[in-house]
N, C-alpha and C positions, 0 to 999 in steps of 0.2 A: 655590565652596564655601570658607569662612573654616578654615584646619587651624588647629585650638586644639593647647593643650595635652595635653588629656585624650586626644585622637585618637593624640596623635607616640607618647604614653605605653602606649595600650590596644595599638597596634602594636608596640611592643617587647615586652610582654607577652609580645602571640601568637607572637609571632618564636622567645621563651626556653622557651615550653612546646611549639612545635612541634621545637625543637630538643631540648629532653629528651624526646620521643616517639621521633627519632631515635636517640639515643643508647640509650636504652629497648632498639630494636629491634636495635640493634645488638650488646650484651650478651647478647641472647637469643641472637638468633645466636648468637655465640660459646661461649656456653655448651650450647648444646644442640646445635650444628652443624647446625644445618638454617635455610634460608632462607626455605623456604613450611612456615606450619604450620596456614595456615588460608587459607580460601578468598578474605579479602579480602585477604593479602600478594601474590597471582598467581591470578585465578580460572582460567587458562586452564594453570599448569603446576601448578596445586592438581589440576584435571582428570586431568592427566594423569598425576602421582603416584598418585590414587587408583585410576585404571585399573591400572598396574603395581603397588600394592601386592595389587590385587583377583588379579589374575592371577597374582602368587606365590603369596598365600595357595592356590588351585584347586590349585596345581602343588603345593604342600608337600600337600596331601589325598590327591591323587594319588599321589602319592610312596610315603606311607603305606601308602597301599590296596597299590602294588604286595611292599613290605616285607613285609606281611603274605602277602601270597598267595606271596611267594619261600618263606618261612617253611610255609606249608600245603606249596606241592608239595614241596619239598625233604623232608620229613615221608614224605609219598606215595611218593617214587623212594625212598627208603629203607625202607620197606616192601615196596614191589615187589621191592626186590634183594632181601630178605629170601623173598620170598614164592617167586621165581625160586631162591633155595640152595635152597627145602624140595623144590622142586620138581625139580632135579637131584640131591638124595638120593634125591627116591624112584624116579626111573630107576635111578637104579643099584644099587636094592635090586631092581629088577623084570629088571634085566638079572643081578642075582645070582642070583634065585630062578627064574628060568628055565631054569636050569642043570639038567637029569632027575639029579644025584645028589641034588640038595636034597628031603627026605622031608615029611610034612606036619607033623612036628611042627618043625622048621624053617620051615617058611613060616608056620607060624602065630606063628610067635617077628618074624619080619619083619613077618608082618601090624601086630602091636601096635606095631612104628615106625613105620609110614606111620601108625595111627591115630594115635599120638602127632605126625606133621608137617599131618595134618587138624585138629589141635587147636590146633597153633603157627599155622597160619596163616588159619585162626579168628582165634583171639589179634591176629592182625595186622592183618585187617581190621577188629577192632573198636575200634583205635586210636583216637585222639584229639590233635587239637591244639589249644591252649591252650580246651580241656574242650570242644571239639565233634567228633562222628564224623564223619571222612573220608571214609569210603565206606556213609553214608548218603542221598547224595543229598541233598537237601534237609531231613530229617530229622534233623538237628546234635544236637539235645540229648533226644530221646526213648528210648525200650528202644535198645539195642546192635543195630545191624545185621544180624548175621549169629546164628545160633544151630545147635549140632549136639548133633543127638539120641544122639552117641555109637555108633549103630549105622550107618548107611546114608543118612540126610537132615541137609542141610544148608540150614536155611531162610533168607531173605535178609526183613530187616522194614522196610528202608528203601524209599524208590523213584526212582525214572533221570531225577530233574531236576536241572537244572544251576544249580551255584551261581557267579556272575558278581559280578568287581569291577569299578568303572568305573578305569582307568589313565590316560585321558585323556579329552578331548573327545570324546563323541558315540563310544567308543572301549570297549566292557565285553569279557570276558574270563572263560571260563569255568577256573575253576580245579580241579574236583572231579573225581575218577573216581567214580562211582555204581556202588554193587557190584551193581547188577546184570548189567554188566558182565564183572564177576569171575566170575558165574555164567554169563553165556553164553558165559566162553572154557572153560567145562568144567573148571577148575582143581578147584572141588572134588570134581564128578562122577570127575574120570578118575582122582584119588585112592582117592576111595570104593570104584572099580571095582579098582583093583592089590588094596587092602585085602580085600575079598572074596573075588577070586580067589586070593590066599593062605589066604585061611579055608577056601576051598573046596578049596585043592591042585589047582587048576587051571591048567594048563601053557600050555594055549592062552589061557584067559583074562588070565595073567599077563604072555603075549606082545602079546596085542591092548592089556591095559592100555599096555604100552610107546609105541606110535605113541600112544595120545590121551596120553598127558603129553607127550612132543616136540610134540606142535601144541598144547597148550593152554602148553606154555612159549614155543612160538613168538609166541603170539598175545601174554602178558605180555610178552615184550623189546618186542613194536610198542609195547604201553600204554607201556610207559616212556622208551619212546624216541618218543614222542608229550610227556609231559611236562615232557620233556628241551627240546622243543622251543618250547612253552611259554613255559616257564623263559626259553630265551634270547631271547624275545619282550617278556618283563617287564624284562629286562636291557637290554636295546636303547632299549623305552618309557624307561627311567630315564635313562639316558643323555642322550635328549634333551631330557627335562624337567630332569634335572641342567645342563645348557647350556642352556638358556632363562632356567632363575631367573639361572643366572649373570649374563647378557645382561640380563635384565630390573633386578636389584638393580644392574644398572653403570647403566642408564637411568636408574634411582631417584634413584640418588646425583648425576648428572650433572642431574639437573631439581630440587631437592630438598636437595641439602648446600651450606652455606655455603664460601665460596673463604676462607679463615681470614686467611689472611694480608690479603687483600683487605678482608674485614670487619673485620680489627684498625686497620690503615690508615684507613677508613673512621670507624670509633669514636674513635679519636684525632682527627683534622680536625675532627667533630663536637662531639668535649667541646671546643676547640681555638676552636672556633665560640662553644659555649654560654658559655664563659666572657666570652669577649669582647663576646659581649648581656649579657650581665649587667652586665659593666662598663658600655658602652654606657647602658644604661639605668639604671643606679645613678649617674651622671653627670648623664645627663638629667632624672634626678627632684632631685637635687642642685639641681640650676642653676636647676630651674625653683622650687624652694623658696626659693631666696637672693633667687629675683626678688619673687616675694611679700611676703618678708620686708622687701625695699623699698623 
C-alpha cells in the first residue's frame, strides 16, 4: 500500500483531535472532580457509583422517616408524663378526701379538680403533631379523638390501628399509641369514678377510686416506658444507617472522584503532547507544501 501524502496528514489530524478529546477530559475532571460521569468513561465503576448513590439516597429517606417519628414519639412521652402528673394529683386529692373530717361540701370542691384534670388530659390526648392526632390511631386528621360529655363519659372516636414507618429494609415500625388504649388502661374511667364519689361524698368509693388510679398510672409508666424503648430502637436504626452512608459516600468517592494531582499531571503531558502534534503537523503540511511548490 503506496503511504501518500494526504494519509501522513489525515493521521496527524486524528492524532491532534484525539489528543484534544483527552485534554477535553481532563479539564473536566478537574473541574468537576469526578472521573466517571457517564457510563461510557467506566461502564463497570459507572455501575457501581450508581448502586451506591441509589443506596444513599434509600438511607437518607430513611433517615427522615426515623427523624420524624423521633419527633411524633418524643411528642407522645411528653404527653404521657403529662397525663401520669394529672394523674398523681388526683391520688393525692383521693387520698386527701378520704380523710372522715372532709364534709361534702368539701369533696364537692375537690370533685371540680379532678373534673378539671379529666379535661386537661382530654386536652392532651387530643394533641397533635405537626397537625395530625397522636392518639387517633390511624385517624390523623378527622373529628379529635377523644370527647367528654362533662358529666360521666368519655368517648374515644378514633380507632386501634397502627401507624408504621419503614426505617430500613424490609424493617417498618409502629410509632403511635392508639387511644384506645388509653381507654383500656382505665385512666379516664378511674377519674370519672374519684369524681363521682366526691359528688356523692362517698368514703368507700373515694377509697376504691384510689387502687384503680395506682393501676391505671401503673399501666401509663409501662406505655411510656414502651415508647421509651421505641425511641432507643429508632436511635440505634440511625446510627447504623448514619455509618453505612458514611461507608458508602467513602466508596463513592473512592470509585468516582478524580486523583487531582494525578489528573493535573495528566492534563499537562497531554496539552505537552497536543502542542507538539500540532507542531509536528504544521511542519508536515509546511514541507509538503514547499515540495509542490517545486
Amino acid at each position: 500500500m503506496r503511504i501518500t501524502q494526504s494519509i501522513i496528514t489525515r493521521s496527524l489530524l486524528q492524532n491532534i483531535n484525539r489528543n484534544k478529546e483527552n485534554i477535553n477530559k481532563r479539564q473536566i475532571a478537574i473541574a468537576t472532580g469526578k472521573e466517571i460521569l457517564r457510563s461510557s468513561s467506566d461502564p463497570v465503576k459507572f455501575s457501581r457509583a450508581s448502586r451506591f448513590r441509589k443506596t444513599i439516597s434509600r438511607n437518607d429517606q430513611y433517615l427522615k422517616n426515623i427523624n420524624g417519628a423521633k419527633g411524633w414519639l418524643d411528642t407522645t412521652t411528653s404527653l404521657l408524663d403529662n397525663m401520669s402528673s394529672g394523674m398523681i394529683d388526683a391520688k393525692e386529692i383521693a387520698i386527701q378526701s378520704a380523710d372522715e373530717s372532709n364534709n361534702a361540701e368539701m369533696r364537692k370542691m375537690l370533685a371540680d379538680k379532678v373534673d378539671s384534670i379529666i379535661n386537661d388530659t382530654v386536652a392532651l390526648a387530643n394533641n397533635t403533631y405537626m397537625g395530625k392526632y397522636l392518639f387517633g390511631g390511624t385517624k390523623t386528621l378527622e373529628e379529635e379523638p377523644f370527647s367528654y360529655d362533662g358529666v360521666d363519659t368519655v368517648t374515644y372516636n378514633g380507632n386501634s390501628n397502627n401507624i408504621y414507618r419503614r426505617i430500613a429494609e424490609n424493617y417498618n415500625i409502629s410509632i403511635n399509641i392508639a387511644g384506645s388504649q388509653l381507654i383500656d388502661m382505665d385512666i379516664f374511667s378511674s377519674l370519672i369514678s374519684l369524681k363521682n364519689a366526691l359528688n356523692d361524698d362517698d368514703t368507700d368509693g373515694i377509697q376504691s377510686s384510689i387502687n384503680e388510679i395506682n393501676s391505671a398510672s401503673e399501666k401509663l409508666f409501662s406505655l411510656t416506658s414502651a415508647t421509651g424503648s421505641i425511641r432507643n430502637q429508632l436511635t440505634m436504626t440511625e446510627q447504623r444507617l448514619d455509618t453505612a452512608n458514611m461507608n458508602l459516600r467513602s466508596y463513592l468517592s473512592q470509585t468516582e472522584d478524580v486523583d487531582l494531582a494525578k489528573a493535573i499531571t495528566e492534563y499537562n503531558a497531554e496539552e505537552m503532547t497536543y502542542k507538539a502534534a500540532l507542531q509536528v503537523t504544521s511542519d508536515a503540511i509546511h514541507l509538503n507544501l514547499m515540495e509542490f511548490i517545486g
